[in-house]
TORBAMAR-81602 format. One line per 4 residues: number of its first residue (from 0); for each residue x, y, z of C-alpha. Coordinates in Angstrom, 3 decimals, always signed. Layout:
! residues N
NUM) X Y Z | ...
This chain:
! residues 361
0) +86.815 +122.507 +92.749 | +88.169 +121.409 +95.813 | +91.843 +120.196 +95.736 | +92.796 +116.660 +95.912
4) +95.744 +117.465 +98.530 | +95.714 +120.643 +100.212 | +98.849 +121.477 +98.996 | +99.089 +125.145 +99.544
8) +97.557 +124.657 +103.712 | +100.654 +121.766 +103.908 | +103.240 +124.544 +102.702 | +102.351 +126.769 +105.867
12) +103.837 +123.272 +107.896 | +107.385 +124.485 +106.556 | +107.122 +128.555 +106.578 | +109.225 +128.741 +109.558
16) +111.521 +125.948 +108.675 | +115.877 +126.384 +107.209 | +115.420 +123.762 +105.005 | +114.539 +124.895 +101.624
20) +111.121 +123.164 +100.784 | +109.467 +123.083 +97.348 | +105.569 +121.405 +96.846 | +104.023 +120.146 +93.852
24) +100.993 +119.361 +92.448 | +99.853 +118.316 +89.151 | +103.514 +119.291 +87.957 | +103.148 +122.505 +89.349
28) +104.573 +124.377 +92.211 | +101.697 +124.629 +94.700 | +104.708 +126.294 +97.325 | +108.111 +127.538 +97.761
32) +108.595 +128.477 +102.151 | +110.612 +131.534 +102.587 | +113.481 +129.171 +102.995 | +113.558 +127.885 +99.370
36) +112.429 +131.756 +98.200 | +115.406 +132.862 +100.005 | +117.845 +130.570 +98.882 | +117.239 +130.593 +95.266
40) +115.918 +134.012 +95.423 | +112.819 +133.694 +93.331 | +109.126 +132.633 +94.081 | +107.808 +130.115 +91.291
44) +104.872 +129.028 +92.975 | +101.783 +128.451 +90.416 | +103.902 +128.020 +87.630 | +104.945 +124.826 +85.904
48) +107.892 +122.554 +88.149 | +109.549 +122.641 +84.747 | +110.716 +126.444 +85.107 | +113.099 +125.636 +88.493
52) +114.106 +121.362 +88.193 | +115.292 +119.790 +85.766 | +113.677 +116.529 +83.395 | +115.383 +114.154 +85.629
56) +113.682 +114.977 +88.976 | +110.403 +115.427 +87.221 | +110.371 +113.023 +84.984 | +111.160 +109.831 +88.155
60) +108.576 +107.561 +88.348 | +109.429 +106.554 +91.975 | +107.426 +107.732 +95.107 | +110.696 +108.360 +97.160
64) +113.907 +109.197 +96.207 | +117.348 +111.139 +96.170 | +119.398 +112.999 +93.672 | +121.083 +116.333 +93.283
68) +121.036 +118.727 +90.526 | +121.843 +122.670 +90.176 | +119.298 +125.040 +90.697 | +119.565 +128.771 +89.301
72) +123.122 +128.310 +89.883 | +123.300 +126.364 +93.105 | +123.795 +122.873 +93.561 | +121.625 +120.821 +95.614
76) +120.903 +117.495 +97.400 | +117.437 +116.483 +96.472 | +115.240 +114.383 +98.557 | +111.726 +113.673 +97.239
80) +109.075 +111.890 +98.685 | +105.339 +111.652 +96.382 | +101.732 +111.200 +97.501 | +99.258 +110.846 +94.338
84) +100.043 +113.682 +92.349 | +101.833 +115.796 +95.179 | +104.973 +115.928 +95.460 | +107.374 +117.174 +98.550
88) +111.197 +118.538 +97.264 | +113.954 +119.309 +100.206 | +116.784 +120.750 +99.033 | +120.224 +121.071 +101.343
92) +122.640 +123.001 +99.186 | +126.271 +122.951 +99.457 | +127.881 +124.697 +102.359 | +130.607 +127.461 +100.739
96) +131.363 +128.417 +103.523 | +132.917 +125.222 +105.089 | +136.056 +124.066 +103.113 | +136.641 +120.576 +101.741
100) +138.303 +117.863 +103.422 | +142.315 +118.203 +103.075 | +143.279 +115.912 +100.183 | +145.738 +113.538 +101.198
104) +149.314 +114.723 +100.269 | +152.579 +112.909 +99.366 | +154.234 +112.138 +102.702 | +150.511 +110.074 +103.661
108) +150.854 +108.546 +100.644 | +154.518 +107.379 +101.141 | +153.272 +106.224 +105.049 | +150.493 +104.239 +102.970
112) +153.168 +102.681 +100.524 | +155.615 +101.712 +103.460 | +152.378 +100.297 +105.692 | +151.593 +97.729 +102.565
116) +155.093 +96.568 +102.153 | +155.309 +96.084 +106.061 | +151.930 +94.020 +105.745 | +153.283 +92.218 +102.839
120) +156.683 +91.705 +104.415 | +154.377 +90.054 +107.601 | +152.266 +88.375 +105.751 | +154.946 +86.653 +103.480
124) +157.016 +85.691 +107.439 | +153.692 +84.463 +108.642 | +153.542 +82.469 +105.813 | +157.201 +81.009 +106.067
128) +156.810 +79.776 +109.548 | +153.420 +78.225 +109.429 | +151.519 +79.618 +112.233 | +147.835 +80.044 +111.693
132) +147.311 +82.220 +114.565 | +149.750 +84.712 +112.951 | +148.555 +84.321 +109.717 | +145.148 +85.187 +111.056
136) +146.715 +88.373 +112.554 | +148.389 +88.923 +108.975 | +145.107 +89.039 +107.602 | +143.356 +91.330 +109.753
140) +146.418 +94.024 +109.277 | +145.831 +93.210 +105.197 | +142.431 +94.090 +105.289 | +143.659 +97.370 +107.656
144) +145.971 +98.467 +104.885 | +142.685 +98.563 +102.177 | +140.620 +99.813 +104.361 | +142.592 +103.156 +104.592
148) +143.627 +102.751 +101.347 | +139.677 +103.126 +100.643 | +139.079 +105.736 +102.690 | +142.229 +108.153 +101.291
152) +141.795 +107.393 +97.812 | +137.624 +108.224 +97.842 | +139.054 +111.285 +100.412 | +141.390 +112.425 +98.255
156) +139.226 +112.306 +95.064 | +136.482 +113.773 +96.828 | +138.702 +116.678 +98.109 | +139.665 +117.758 +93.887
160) +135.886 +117.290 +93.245 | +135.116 +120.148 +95.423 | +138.226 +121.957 +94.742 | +137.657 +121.948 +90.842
164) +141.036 +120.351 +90.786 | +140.318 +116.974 +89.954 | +141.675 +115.450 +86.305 | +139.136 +114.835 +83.562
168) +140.670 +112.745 +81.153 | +137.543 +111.348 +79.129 | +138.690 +108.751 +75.828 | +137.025 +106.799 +73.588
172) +136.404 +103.428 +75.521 | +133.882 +100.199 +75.135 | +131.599 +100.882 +78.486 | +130.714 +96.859 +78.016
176) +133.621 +95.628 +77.979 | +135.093 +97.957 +81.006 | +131.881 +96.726 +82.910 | +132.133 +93.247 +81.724
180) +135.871 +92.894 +83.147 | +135.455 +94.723 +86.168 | +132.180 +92.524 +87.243 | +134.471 +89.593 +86.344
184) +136.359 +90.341 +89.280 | +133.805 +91.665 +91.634 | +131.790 +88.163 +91.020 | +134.774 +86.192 +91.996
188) +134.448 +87.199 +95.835 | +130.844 +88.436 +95.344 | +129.913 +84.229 +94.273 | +131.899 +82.872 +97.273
192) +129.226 +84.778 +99.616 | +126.374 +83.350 +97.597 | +125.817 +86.737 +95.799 | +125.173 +86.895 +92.229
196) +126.551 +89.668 +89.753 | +124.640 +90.108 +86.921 | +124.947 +92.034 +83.849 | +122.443 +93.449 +81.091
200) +123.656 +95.253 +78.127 | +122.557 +95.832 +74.540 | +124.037 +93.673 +71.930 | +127.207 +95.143 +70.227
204) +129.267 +97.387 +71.948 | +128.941 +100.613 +73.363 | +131.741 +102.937 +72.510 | +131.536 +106.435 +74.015
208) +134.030 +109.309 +75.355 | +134.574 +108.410 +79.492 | +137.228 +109.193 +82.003 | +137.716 +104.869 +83.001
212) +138.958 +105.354 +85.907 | +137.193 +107.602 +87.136 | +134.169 +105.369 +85.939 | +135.641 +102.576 +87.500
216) +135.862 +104.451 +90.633 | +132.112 +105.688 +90.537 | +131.110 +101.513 +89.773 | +132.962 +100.320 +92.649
220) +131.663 +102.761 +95.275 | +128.128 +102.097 +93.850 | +128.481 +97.897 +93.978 | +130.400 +98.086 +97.333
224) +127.563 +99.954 +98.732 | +125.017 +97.159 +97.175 | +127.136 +94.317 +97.959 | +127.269 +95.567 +101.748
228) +123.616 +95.709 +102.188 | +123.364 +91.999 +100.595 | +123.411 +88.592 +102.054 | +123.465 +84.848 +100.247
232) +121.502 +84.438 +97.987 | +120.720 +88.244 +97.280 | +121.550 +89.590 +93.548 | +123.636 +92.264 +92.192
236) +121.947 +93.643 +88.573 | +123.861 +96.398 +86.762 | +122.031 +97.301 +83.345 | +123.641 +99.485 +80.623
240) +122.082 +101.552 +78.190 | +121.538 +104.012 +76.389 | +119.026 +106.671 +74.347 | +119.884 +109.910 +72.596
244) +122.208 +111.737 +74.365 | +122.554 +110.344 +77.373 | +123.779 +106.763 +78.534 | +122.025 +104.675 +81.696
248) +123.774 +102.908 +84.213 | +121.130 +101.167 +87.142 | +122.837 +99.058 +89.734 | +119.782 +97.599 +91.336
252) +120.055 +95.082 +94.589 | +117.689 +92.676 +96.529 | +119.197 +93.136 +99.052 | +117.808 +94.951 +102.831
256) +117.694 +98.527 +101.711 | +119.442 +101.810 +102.699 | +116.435 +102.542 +106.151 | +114.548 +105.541 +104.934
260) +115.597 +107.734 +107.514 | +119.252 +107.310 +105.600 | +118.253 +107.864 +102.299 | +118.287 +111.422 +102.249
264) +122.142 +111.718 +103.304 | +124.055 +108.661 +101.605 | +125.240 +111.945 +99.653 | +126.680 +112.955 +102.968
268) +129.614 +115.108 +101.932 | +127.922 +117.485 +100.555 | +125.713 +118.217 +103.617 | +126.426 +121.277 +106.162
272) +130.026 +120.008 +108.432 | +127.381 +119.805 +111.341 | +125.891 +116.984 +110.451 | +127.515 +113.660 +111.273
276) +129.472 +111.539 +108.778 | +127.727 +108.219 +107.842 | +128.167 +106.123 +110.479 | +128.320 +102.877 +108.124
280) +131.493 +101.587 +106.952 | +131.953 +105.171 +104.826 | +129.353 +104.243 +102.359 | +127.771 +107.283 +101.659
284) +131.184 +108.714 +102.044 | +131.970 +106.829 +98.579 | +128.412 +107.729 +97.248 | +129.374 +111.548 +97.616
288) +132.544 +110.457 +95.389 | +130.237 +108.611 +92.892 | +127.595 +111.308 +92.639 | +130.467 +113.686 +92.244
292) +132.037 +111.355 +88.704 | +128.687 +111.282 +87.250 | +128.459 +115.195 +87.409 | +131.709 +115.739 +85.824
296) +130.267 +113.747 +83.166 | +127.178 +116.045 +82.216 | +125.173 +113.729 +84.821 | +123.423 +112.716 +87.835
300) +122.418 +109.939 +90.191 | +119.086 +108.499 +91.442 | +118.602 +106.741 +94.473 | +115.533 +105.198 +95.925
304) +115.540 +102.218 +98.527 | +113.239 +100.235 +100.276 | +113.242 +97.255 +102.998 | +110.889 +94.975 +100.615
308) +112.318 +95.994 +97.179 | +116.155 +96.716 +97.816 | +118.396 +99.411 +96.367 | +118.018 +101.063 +92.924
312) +120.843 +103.651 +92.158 | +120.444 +105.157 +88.859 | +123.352 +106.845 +86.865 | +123.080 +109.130 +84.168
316) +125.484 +110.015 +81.809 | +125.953 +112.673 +79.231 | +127.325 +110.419 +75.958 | +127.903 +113.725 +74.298
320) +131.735 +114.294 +75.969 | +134.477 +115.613 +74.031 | +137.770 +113.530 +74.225 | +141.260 +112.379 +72.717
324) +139.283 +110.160 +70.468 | +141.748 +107.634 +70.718 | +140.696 +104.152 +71.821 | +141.520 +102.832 +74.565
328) +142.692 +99.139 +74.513 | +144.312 +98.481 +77.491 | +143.566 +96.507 +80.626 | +141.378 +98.554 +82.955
332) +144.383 +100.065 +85.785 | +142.565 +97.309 +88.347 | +143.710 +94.754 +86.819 | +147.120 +95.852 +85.584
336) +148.064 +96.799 +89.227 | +147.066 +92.798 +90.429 | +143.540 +93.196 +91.773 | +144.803 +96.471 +93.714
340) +141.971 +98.751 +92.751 | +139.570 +96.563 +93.251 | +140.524 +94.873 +96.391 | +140.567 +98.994 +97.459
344) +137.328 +99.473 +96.161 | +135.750 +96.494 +97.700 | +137.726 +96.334 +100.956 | +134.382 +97.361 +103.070
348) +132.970 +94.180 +101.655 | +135.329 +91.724 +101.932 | +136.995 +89.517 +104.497 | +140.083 +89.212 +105.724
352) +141.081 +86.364 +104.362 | +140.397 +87.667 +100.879 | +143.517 +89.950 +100.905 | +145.998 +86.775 +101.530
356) +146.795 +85.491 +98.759 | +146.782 +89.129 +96.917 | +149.553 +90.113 +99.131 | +151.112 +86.793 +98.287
360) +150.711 +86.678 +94.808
C-alpha cells in the first residue's frame, strides 16, 4: 500500500542538514538524518516514537508546538510541527561547550540596591516640589530600576539553573491560594489596560510539595509574556489541575500570538551562543527561566501559538516532590516585600507611571 505521506523520500530533504531531525508516522519513526543518528547515537527508525520521546511530546494534540525534554541523556529543545498523521521533530540540544551567562554577584547587587534608593530618593524630591515634568522623568528612571531588576534576577536564576547551583527548597503549599493572590495583584494593573485575568481551579484546595518562589517566578515570566502580546479587551486564563501524578498549569491568551517563525526559540537560552538573543523585551529570555523551574520540578512546558487563536503555554508538574512537609502559611515574598516581586516580574508590561506610587508608598 502506498503511503499516505512519503515520509521516508521527505527524510532525504534533511540528510545533509546539523540540525538533528526526527519523522513520524503513524507513531512511528519513519526517519532519523545522520544528524539526529549522530547526536543521540542510535538509529530508531521503524520502531515505535515511544522507544526515544517521551508521553508528553507524543501524547500533544496540537499541530505545532515547542517543548524540551531529555533524550538518551541529552536535553533538548523540541519544535514540532504535524501534517495528518506525520509528524516533523527538530531537536537543538544544549551547547556544553559554551558556558552560562555570569550570575550576577554581590557588588551588582549592591549597585542595584543603591540605584533604587537614588530613584526613590528622586522620586520622593520630585514629588515635594510639584513639577510634573520631573515627576514624569522620575517615572521613566522607576521603571529603569525594574527593568534591570528583571533582567538580573531571571539572569541570575538562569545562570544556577545551568550551573546545577540553584536552591530547591520545595514545601507543602496551597497552589490555589498562591495563584489566587498572586493574580490578585497582576489583575490590578492587568484591568486598568482592559485585560482580564481569569482563574479556573478545582473546588477545594490543592496542597502539594513546591519551591513558591520559584513557582512564583516561573508564573510571572509566563503571564508577563501573555500580558505583553495582549491588548484591551484581550483575556488572560490560567487553569489549574491536576491527575495522578502530575499537576497542570495552562496559561492560555487571546491575545496576537508569538509569529511562528519565533516559536521555536522563545526557549532561547538554551540555543547554541550564535544565535541571537530574543530581540523582544527579554521574553523568551524569562521563558528559558520558566522552562528551567518546571524541570526542577519533575516537569516540562508546552508551547503552541497562533495569530487567530493566541498563546497556550502548558506547564507540567511532577506532584510527587519530596519536601519539609511543613505548611507554608505565609504571605507569598511578593507581597511581603510591597509589590516588589511583582512589579519586577511585570516591569516589561507595565508603564511608567505604575511604579510611582510603589516607590512612594
Amino acid at each position: 500500500m502506498k503511503e499516505a505521506f512519503p515520509a521516508g523520500m521527505f527524510g532525504t530533504l534533511f540528510t545533509l542538514s546539523d540540525t538533528a531531525v526526527i519523522g513520524t508516522q503513524n507513531r512511528i519513526i519513519a526517519f532519523m538524518n545522520p544528524t539526529a543518528q549522530r547526536i543521540l547515537g542510535c538509529d530508531e527508525t521503524g520502531r515505535p516514537v515511544s522507544c526515544l520521546l517521551p508521553q508528553h511530546v507524543i501524547q500533544s494534540q496540537a499541530t505545532e508546538f515547542v517543548t524540551a525534554a531529555t533524550l538518551v541523556g541529552k536535553h533538548a529543545i523540541i519544535t514540532v510541527t504535524s501534517l495528518a498523521a506525520f509528524r516533523l521533530y527538530t531537536l537543538t540540544f544544549d551547547q556544553t561547550d559554551n558556558p552560562p551567562p555570569s550570575p550576577i554577584f554581590a557588588p551588582q547587587l549592591s549597585t542595584l540596591a543603591n540605584f533604587r534608593l537614588v530613584t526613590e530618593y528622586f522620586t520622593r524630591y520630585c514629588e515635594d516640589k510639584g513639577d510634573a515634568k520631573l515627576s514624569r522623568y522620575s517615572a521613566e528612571l522607576s521603571k529603569c530600576f525594574y527593568l534591570i531588576n528583571r533582567w538580573s534576577v531571571n539572569a541570575s536564576l538562569l545562570s544556577a539553573l545551568q550551573n546545577g547551583t540553584l536552591p530547591f527548597l520545595p514545601v507543602t503549599v496551597d497552589l490555589k491560594q498562591q495563584f489566587s493572590d498572586l493574580l490578585d495583584g497582576v489583575r490590578f494593573f492587568a484591568e486598568k489596560r482592559g485585560i482580564d485575568i481569569l482563574l479556573e481551579a478545582p473546588e477545594g484546595r490543592m496542597i502539594y510539595t513546591l519551591d513558591p518562589n520559584l513557582i512564583e517566578q516561573m508564573a510571572l515570566n509566563i503571564i508577563c509574556n501573555s500580558l505583553l502580546h495582549c491588548e484591551r479587551g484581550d483575556r488572560v486564563r490560567v487553569t489549574l489541575s491536576a491527575s495522578g501524578s502530575s499537576i497542570f498549569i495552562a496559561f492560555n491568551d487571546t491575545g496576537s500570538g508569538i509569529p511562528a517563525d519565533k516559536l521555536a526559540s522563545i526557549f532561547s537560552s538554551y540555543l547554541p551562543r550564535n544565535r541571537a538573543p530574543a530581540e523582544e523585551s527579554g521574553a523568551g529570555f524569562g521563558l528559558a527561566v520558566a522552562l528551567g523551574i518546571a524541570e526542577m520540578h519533575g516537569g516540562t512546558i508546552l508551547a503552541e501559538s497562533s495569530e487567530k487563536n493566541g498563546t497556550s503555554i502548558r506547564v507540567l508538574l511532577s506532584a510527587s516532590i519530596s519536601g519539609s512537609g511543613q505548611l507554608k502559611c505565609d504571605p507569598p515574598a511578593y507581597l511581603m516585600q510591597q509589590n516588589s516581586d511583582l512589579l519586577t516580574g511585570l516591569a516589561d508590561f507595565l508603564d511608567a507611571s505604575d511604579f510611582q506610587a510603589e516607590l512612594l508608598d
